[in-house]
N, C-alpha and C positions, 0 to 999 in steps of 0.2 A: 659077669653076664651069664645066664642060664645057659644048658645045654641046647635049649627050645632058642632062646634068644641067636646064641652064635647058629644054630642049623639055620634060620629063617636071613641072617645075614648074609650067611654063607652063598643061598637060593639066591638070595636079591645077584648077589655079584656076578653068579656066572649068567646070570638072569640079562644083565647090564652089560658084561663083555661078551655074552651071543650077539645082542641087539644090536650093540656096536661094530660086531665082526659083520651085522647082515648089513648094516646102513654103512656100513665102508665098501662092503661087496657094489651094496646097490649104484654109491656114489661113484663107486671106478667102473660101471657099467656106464653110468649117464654120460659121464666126461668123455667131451668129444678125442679124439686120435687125433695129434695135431699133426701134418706132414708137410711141412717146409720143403720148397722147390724155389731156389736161387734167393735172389735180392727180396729183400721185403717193398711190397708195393703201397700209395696208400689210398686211402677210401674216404667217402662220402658215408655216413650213417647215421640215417634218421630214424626215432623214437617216438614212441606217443609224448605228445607231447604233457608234459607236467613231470617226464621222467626225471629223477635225482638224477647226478651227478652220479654217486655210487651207485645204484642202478647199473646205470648207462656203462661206468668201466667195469663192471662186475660180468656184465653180458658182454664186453668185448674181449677181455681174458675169457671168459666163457668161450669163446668163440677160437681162440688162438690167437686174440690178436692185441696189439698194445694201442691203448687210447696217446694220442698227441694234443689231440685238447676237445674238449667239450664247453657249447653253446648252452645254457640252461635254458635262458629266454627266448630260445627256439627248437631245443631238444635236439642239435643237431652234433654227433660227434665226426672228428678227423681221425682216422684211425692209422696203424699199417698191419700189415701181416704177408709172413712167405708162405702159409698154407693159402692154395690158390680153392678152397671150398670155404674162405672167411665168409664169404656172404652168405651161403646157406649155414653154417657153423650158428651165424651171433644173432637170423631167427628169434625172436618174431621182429626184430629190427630190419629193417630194410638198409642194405648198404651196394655202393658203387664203385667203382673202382676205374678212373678213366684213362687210368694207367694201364691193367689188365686188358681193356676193350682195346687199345692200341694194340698190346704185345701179340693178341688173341687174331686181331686180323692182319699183321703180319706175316703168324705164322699162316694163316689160311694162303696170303699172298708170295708166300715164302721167300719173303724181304727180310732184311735187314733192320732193326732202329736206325741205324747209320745211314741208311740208303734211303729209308721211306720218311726222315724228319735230319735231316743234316744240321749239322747246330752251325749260326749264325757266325759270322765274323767278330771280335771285339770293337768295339767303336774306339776312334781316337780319342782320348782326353780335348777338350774343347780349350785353346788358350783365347782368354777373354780379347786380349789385344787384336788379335789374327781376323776376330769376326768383324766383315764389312760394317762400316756405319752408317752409308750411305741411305737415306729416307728413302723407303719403299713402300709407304702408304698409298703411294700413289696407283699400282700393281692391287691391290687387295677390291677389287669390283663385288665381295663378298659381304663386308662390312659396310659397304655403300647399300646395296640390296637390301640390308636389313634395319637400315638407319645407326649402324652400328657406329658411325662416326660420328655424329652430329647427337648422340646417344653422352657417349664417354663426355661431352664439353658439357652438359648439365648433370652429369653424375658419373665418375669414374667409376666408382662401387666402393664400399666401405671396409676399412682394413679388420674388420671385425666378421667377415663372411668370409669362409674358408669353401671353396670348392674342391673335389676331392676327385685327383684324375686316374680311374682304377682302370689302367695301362702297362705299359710293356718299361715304366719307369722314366723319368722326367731328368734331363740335363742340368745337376746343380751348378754347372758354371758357366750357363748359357747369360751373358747381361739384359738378353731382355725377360729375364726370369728369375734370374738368383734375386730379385728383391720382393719378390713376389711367393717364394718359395717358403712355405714353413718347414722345417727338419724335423722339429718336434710333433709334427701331424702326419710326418709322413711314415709309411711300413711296408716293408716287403710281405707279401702274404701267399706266395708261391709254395710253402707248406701244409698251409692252410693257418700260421701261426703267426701274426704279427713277429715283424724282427726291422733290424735297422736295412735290410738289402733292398733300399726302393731305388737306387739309381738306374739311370738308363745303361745296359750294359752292352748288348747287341744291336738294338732296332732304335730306328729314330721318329717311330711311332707316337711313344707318349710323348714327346719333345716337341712334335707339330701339333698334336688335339692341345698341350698346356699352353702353346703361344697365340695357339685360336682364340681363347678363353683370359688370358690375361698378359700376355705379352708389353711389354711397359709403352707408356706413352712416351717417347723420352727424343721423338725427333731421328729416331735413327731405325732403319729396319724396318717393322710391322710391329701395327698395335693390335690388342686383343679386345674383345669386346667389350670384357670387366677389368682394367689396368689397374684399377686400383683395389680389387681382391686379392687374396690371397688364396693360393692353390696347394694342394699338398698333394706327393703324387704314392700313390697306394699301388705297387707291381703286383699285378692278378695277371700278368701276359708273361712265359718265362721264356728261354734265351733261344728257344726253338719253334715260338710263337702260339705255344697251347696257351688257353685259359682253364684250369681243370678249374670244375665244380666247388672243388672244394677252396681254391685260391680266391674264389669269387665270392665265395660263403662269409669267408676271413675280411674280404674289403669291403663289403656292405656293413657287416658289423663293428669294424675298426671304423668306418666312416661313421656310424650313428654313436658310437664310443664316445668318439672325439666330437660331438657337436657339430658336424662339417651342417651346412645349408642343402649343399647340393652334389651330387655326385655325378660324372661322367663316365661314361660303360661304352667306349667304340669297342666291341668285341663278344662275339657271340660263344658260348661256351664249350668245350669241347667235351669228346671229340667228335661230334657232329658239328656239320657247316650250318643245317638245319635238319629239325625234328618232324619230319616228313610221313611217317610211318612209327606209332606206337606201343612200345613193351615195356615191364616189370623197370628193365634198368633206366627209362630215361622217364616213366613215370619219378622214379628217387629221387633223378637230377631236378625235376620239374618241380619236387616239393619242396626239397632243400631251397632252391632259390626263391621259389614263393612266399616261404619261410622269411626267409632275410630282408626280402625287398620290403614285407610289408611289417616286419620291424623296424627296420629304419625307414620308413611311413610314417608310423607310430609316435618313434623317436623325433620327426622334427626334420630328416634327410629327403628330399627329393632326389627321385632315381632318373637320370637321362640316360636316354640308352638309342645305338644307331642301329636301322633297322636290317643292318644286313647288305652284303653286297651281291646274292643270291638271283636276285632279278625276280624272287617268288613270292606267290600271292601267297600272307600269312593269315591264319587266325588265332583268334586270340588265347596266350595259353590259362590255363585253370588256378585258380586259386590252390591256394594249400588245403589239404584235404580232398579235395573234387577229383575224379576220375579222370586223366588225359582222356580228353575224345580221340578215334581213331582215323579221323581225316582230317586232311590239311594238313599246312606247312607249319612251324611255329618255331618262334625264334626263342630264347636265351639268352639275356634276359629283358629285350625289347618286346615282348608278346606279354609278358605279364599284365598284371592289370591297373596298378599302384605305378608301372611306371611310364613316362613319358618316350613315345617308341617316335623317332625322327627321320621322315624318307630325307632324297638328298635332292636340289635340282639344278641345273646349269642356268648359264649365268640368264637363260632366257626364260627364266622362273618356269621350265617345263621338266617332269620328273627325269632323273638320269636313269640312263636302257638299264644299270645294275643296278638301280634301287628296288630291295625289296618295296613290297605295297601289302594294302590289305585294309580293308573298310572296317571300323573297328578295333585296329590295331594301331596305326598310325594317327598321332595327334599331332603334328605340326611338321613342316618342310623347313628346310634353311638350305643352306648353298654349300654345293660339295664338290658343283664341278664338275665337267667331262674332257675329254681327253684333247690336248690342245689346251685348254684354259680352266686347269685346277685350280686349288688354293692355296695360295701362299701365308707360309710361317715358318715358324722358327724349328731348325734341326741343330743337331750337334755340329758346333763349330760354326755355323752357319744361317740361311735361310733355304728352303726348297718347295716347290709347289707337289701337293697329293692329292688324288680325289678318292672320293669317295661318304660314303656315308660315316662314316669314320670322323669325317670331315663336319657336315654337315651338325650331329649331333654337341660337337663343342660350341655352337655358335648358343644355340637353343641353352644350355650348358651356364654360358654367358648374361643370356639376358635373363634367366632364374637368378644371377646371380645378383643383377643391376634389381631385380624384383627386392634380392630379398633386403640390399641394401637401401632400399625406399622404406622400405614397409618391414621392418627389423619381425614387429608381431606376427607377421604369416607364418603361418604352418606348414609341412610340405602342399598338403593339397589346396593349397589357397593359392599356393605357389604355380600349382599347376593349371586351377580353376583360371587364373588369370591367364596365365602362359594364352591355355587356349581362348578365352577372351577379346584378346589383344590381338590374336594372330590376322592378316590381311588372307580374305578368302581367296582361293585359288579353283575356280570351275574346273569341270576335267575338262583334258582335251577334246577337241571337235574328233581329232583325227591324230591317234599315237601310232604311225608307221617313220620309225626313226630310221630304217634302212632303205624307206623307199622299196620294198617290195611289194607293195598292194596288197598287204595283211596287216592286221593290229598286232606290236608288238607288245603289248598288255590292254586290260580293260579294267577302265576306271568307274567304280559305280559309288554312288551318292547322287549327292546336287555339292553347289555352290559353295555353300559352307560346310560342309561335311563331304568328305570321300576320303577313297583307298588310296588316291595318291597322293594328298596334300592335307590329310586330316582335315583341321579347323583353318588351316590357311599357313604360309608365311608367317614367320617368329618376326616378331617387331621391336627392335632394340629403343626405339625414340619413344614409341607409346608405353615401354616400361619403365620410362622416368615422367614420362612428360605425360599422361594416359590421356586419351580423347572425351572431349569435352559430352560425347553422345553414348548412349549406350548405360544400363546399369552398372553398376561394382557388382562382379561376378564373386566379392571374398568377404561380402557384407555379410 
């Protein structure tokens, strides 16, 4: 090589280790400071959506913080991180954290975790012998209401419809259940990561909405309204009765995964009871879940969801994309739009004093019960009556499920087109003063067929086998 040749190689080099020395300066200037404080927490984080996968975990190390799984076909990642600035850190991503929002108003409260959420009791293992046999159909004035007895003897439901009860976990050794139960459908999703932890551990919550819904016909106990489905129970409620966002992200997706028909949601998401009042962070939560409900729409899943035991008038929440409006109440994930939001009423088909309401948000009523005369089903070890809309939503739950077992071809929203259909109208009341004080305890606005307490009416379990002779097919 020339003297000319080696000088100009020479140039290039130092030429290439300046540049390199300046774009390594530049790069240890961009990188964020990461400063971890205590346990790692985790988070909600949504992406434009079409974001890669690499992407997405590139920007969450970006950020300080470690991906636990990512959503493609909704851009939605589960994150954790102990720098408590992840969420302005991982930028232009929107993330949440409803673990942080807990920690953050405790300390304003200067509580404890220990004092302000006390973790639950363990529930006893259930011995199948020990549970009464005695026939209790007699007790269930719930499944009468809805024709839900005389429903089950021309169609029990098809062992090929799986319902999916995204709850606080389902009693695999309950008998009116364990044959009803798939374990292969079922997932703990309290991480935001499918796993095998769907058992009931603490609450006997998901164990009364699954016997709502399928509790076996077998002559002993209570029947459910689809006995001859199949249920699979998806834990999005953990042992201290949160639903975070992102546990709820994981069981709509694991339900459209799996095929399931229909999904059951008694449980609003935390950690808000309702979204009353809107900002940045529950805008996140609102698109995350908007995201998911209306992929498993997509998918083929119908969303049932209870509206709330709040007593508050809702509207309805935004689609994925669209701006939270800044009034009104709005529920998670009963307000959305894809899914089927269910007030509750007692046994004298009039709405119960703690059902949420809301004209446009509420598509059909079922029976949930008021105090004195709830609804009876199945708990661990046992049977026990509960009200509430909780309640109410596994019935509606049920006869999607007798729907889809008729009519195998429906889709979610044919599912639901009919739902509302079928339902028996429900006028508002003349006069809602349930306390007797010479004020309205809510006000009910529509007509006849349509309003804020009763949607399209009463869920009808007989007209969704047996469907009335008048009237178009709403799913033609």
């Amino acid at each position: 090589m020339s003297l000319l040749g080696r000088s100009l190689r020479a140039a290039v080099c130092a030429l290439v280790v300046l540049c390199g020395s300046v774009a390594a300066v530049a790069t240890a200037e961009a990188a964020p400071s990461c400063h971890p404080q205590g346990r790692a927490l985790r988070y909600v984080v949504a992406f434009d959506k079409g974001t890669s996968e690499a992407e997405a975990r590139a920007a969450i190390d970006g950020g300080c913080g470690s991906t636990t799984t990512y959503y493609p076909q909704i851009a939605v990642a589960v994150a954790t991180s102990a720098d408590r600035a992840f969420a302005e850190l991982v930028r232009p991503a929107a993330a949440f954290s409803a673990q942080a929002e807990r920690l953050a108003v405790q300390r304003a409260n200067g509580s404890s975790p220990a004092r302000s959420a006390p973790a639950r009791a363990e529930l006893q293992p259930t011995d199948p012998a020990k549970v009464p046999s005695a026939d209790r159909t007699g007790e269930q004035w719930d499944m009468r209401a809805i024709g839900a007895d005389k429903a089950r003897v021309i169609e029990p439901g098809d062992r090929d419809v799986v319902v999916g009860v995204l709850d606080s976990g389902v009693d695999p050794a309950h008998p009116e259940l364990a044959s009803a139960l798939d374990p292969e459908k079922s997932a703990g999703c309290l991480t935001g990561v499918p796993d095998r932890n769907w058992a009931a551990t603490t609450s006997v919550h998901g164990t009364h909405v699954a016997g709502i819904i399928a509790a076996a016909d077998d002559g002993k106990g209570v029947t459910g309204v689809a006995p001859g489905v199949r249920i699979a129970s998806v834990k999005v409620i953990d042992d201290r009765g949160y639903a975070d966002p992102e546990a709820a992200v994981c069981g709509l997706m694991w339900a459209a995964s799996q095929g399931m028909a229909v999904t059951n949601s008694s449980y609003f998401v935390d950690p808000w009871s309702l979204s009353c009042a809107h900002n940045d962070e529950r805008g996140v939560v609102n698109e995350v879940m908007a995201r998911a409900v209306e992929y498993a729409t997509s998918a083929g899943t119908l969303t049932i969801a209870a509206a709330t035991n709040e007593a508050a008038e809702l509207v309805p929440s935004p689609r994925s994309g669209a701006r939270p409006d800044s009034e009104g109440c709005q529920a998670l994930p009963a307000g959305l739009r894809d899914v089927v939001a269910v007030s509750s009423v007692s046994e004298e088909r009039v709405k119960a004093g703690y059902s949420s309401y809301g004209l446009g948000v509420i598509d059909v009523a079922a029976p949930g019960g008021e105090a004195g005369r709830c609804v009876l089903s199945t708990v661990p070890g046992g049977y026990a009556p509960l009200c509430g809309t909780s309640m109410a939503a596994p019935h509606v739950a049920g006869v999607a499920a007798l729907l889809a077992s008729k009519h195998p071809g429906y889709g979610a929203r044919q599912l639901r087109r009919t739902l509302d259909a079928q339902a028996t109208p429900i006028a508002c009341p003349a006069d809602y003063d349930l306390t007797g004080d010479g004020s309205q305890d809510a006000y009910c606005t529509g007509y006849a067929g349509f309003n804020g307490f009763y949607g399209h009416g009463m869920v009808d379990a007989l007209a969704a086998v047996a469907p009335r002779r008048t009237g178009a097919n709403p799913a033609r």
